[in-house]
C-alpha positions, 0 to 999 in steps of 0.5 A: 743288077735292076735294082741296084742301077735304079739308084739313078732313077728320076724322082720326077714331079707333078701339079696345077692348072686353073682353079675348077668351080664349084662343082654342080650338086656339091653341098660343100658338108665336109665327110667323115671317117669311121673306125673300122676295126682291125685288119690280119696284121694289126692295123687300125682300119678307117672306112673312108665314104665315097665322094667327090673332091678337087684332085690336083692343085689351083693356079695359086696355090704354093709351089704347084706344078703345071702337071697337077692339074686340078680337076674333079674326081668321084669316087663312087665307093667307100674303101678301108684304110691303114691308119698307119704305113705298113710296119717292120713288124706287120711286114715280118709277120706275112713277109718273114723278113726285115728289108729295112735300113733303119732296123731297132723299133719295128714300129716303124715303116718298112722300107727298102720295098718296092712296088713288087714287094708291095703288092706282094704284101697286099696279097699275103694281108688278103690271104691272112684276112679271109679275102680274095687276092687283088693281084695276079703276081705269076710272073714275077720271081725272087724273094719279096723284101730280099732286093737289097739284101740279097741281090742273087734273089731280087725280086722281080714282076717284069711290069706284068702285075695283073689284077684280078678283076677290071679294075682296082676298085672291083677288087675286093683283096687289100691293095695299093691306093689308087693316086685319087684314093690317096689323095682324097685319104690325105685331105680328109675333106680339106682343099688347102695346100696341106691337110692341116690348112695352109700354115706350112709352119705347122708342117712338123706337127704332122710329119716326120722330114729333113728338119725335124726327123734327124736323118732316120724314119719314126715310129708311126702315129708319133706325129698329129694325124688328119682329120679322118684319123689318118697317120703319117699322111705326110712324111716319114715314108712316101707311099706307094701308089697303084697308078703309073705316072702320067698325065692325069686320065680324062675319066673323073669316076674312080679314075686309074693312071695309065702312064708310059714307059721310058726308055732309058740307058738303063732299060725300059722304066714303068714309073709308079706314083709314090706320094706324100713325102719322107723323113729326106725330104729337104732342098733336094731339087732346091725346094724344102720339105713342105713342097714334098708333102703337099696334098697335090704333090705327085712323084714317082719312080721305077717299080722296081726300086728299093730305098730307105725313103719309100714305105706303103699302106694299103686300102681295099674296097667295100662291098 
């Protein structure tokens, strides 16, 4: 079965190259969020205002990779945010299922979800809220959410999720974040390591990881958010990301990932972003929890792998 075998799946790793200069025109003022209402299911949105940024990681920062490349990015429009990973209850109200392992306070993130299930809850939220979807999900077959419940019916897009327009940000339907546009959500106008600055002793304050979230996921909103509002940005669930994972794309307006596929004793992978972290993140590859969470922390997986340490929030652009 796909998806049981994706439990051997690489959870690879990215960062930095040389500090960028300051960028000609940059005022250094730092944006700001706004509240934003409500989406379908409950969420409390933040309209987050286009801008430039540094993505990626400078040569001195802690812990940074050689595939975090720093570099900047603009992005051109403003976009709506969950101010909280998608919940076990907003998932039961689209999806009419519970994939989760850590069941009891549906309050916290769902998980046990893959890319597939969450672009497929991307487009019942669209559905719900009035708006156009941002996926063409034709070709994939099974029961949303039932990957690890019920293996007769996993669910499966085959690498063939479409959107419905040129690209993420010409949708108007919810959706997954682009890499930037979670990254630029994270560090609400900061340039540190982490978005609370560059203390990683304050990290517990924040999230929810291996050395303060007793094996299991949390309620969201529990711990501190970011300076937009935003919570769980760090730890609890990583987030699943819209871009395939690679080398960084040469385009610096609303960039989107191209990836690669691998091909693997188990098959060909397409490997998506996933980011910001979980309730697990420890000394897994000999590293602790503050590398998992930093702000330019790039990791990844197969689409189509379900585990208790993945979750999503989902954005959507405005018009």
């Amino acid at each position: 079965m796909r998806a049981m075998s994706l439990a051997l799946v690489l959870i690879a790793v990215v960062s930095a190259q040389p500090a960028v200069a300051k960028r000609s025109g940059a005022t250094g003022k730092r944006p700001n969020a706004s509240p934003a209402g409500v989406d379908a299911s409950g969420n409390a949105l933040r309209r987050v205002p286009h801008g430039s940024f540094l993505m990626g990681a400078s040569m001195g920062e802690p812990y940074r990779h050689e595939k975090e490349s720093q570099h900047w990015v603009t992005l051109t429009h403003d976009f709506l945010v969950q101010t909280t990973e998608v919940t076990q209850y907003q998932w039961e109200v689209q999806m009419g299922n519970n994939p989760s392992r850590f069941e009891g306070d549906k309050n916290r993130p769902v998980e046990k979800v893959s890319w597939y299930d969450a672009v497929t809850y991307a487009n019942a939220l669209s559905v719900a809220d009035g708006l156009p979807k941002a996926y063409d999900l034709s070709s994939c077959s099974g029961a949303p959410g039932m990957g690890n419940i019920d293996f007769a019916h996993i669910y499966d897009c085959f690498d063939k999720v479409t959107l419905t327009a040129s690209t993420p940000y010409a949708t108007i339907g919810w959706r997954l974040p682009t890499e930037a546009e979670w990254e630029y959500a994270y560090r609400a106008g900061s340039s540190t390591p982490w978005f609370f600055g560059s203390d990683r002793n304050l990290l517990e304050a924040y999230a929810w990881v291996a050395s303060n979230a007793d094996k299991t996921t949390h309620p969201v909103g529990e711990k501190k958010p970011n300076a937009w509002g935003l919570y769980d940005m760090a730890g609890n669930v990583y987030e699943w990301c819209w871009d395939n994972y690679g080398p960084y794309p040469d385009v610096v307006n609303d960039p989107v990932g191209s990836g690669w596929i691998d091909n693997t004793m188990l098959g060909p992978m397409r490997y998506r972003v996933m980011r910001g972290g979980s309730y697990a993140s420890s000394a897994v590859d000999g590293s602790i929890a503050e590398v998992f969470c930093r702000a330019a922390r790039r990791d990844m997986t197969d689409a189509g792998l379900c585990t208790s340490s993945i979750g999503f929030r989902l954005v959507r652009t405005v018009r």
